[in-house]
C-alpha positions, 0 to 999 in steps of 0.5 A: 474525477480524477483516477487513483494513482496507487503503490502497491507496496509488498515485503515478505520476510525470507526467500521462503516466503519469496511466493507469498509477493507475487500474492500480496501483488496479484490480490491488491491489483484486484482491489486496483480494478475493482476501484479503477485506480490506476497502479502508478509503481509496486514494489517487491521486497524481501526483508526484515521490515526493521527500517526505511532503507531498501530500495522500495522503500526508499522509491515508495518515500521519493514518490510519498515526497515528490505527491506522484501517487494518492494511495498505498495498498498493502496487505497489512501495515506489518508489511511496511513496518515491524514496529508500530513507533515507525510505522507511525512516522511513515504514517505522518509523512504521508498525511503530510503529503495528503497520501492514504494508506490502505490495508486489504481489510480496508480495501475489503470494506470499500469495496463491500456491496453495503459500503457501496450501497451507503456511499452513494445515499 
């Protein structure tokens, strides 16, 4: 079986917040390991989530593209976007291109002694 390659994906809206990337990061390479994916790119960002043109965004669209990863962690989709309209775009593009979108309440699940459990029956 082949290993995840993953993006971990983290945007905050103002420097003040600045702490709380490094805590979206450090959470999802948790759920990288406990998964044993393979944590391919992160991007940190600071920025309104009104639009695709940062810079991480732009490096998460080329590698989305270009198929270089299988799954994107985030903590929640508000961190990809601030609007569901566009959101939905960046969702079509990856289910284009055969790539997941994984929030930490999705991660929560997979990762949950039950999911485990009745994965395997």
């Amino acid at each position: 079986m082949k290993e995840l390659k993953v993006f971990i994906y983290c945007r905050v809206l103002s420097e003040e917040a600045k702490y709380l990337l490094e805590y979206q990061e450090d959470i999802l390479k948790e759920y990288a390991d406990i998964l044993n994916a393979d944590v391919f790119a992160v991007a940190r960002e600071i920025g309104s989530g009104k639009h695709f043109g940062s810079r991480g965004m732009e490096k998460l669209i080329y590698y989305i593209i270009n198929e270089k990863i299988d799954v994107i962690f985030i903590y929640d989709k508000t961190r990809i976007c601030i609007y569901e309209e566009l959101f939905a775009e960046f969702k079509m593009l990856c289910d284009k291109h055969e790539i997941d979108i994984l929030t930490i309440e999705d991660l929560k699940k997979l990762t949950s002694k039950d999911f485990l459990f009745l994965s395997h029956d």
